[in-house]
N, C-alpha and C positions, 0 to 999 in steps of 0.2 A: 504494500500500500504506500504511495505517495504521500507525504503529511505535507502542506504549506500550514506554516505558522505567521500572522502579523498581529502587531500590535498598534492601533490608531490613537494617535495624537498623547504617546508614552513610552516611555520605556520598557519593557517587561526585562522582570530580573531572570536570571538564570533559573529558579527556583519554581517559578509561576511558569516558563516557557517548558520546564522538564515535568510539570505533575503535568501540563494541558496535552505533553504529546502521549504521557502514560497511559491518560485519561485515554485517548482515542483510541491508542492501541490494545485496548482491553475491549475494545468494541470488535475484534477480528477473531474471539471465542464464541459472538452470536450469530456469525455472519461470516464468511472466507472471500466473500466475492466482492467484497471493498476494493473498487479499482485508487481510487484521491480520495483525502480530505483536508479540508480547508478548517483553519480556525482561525477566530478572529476576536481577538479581545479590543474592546474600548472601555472607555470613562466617560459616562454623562455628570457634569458639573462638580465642579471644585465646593458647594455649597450642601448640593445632593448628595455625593460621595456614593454611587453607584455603578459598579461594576458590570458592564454586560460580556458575556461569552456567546458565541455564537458559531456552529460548528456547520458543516456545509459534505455530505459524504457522496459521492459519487457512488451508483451501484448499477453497474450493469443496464446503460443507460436512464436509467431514475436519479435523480435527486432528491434527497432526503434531507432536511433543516432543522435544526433546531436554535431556538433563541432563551437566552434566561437573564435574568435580573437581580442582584443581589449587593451585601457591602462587600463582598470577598470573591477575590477570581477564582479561589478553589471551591466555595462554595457553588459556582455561578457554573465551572464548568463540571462538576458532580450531578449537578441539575441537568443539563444538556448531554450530559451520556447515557444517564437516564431515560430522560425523553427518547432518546437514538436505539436505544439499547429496543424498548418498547415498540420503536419503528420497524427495527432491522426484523423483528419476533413477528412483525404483521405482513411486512414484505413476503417473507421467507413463507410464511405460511398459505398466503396465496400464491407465489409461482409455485408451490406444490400443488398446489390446487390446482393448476393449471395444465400441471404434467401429466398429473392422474389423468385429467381428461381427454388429453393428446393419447397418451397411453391405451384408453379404453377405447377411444375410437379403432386406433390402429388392430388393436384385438378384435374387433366386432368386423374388419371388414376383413380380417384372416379365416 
């Protein structure tokens, strides 16, 4: 899997940029056929002090997003692999769905 990592309008430390790609890459135990993904951390206001994470996965032509909101980027992207985590489980379960039924035709016209 490709990982792109940015960080908008900050810096990310070492620390934040190594759980965010951990984080992703424990998404390839629910799913193997993650071609990319993209992460994207920003800051909404210096006042607000809100962290968003926002992760972007590539699957076998699908796109898949998740968005989260939080005061902590580790929190922010725990939430976003979550949600991903929950995607890739819905994905997955209908292209089964779909094969089964590729499958059953092919049987029925043998």
């Amino acid at each position: 899997m490709q990982t792109l990592f940015t960080a908008r309008r900050f810096r990310a430390r070492a620390e934040i940029k190594e759980h965010a790609l951990e984080a992703v890459k424990k998404l390839d135990k629910f799913y193997d056929g993650i071609v990319k993904a993209s992460i994207i951390l920003s800051f909404e206001g210096a006042a607000k002090n809100i962290k968003i994470a926002e992760v972007n996965l590539h699957v076998h032509g699908v796109l898949l997003s998740a968005k989260e909101k939080s005061d902590d980027y580790r929190k922010s992207m725990d939430l976003v692999v979550e949600k991903l985590a929950s995607q890739l489980a819905k994905y997955k379960t209908k292209s089964r769905m779909k094969d089964k039924g590729l499958v059953r035709s092919l049987k029925e016209k043998s």
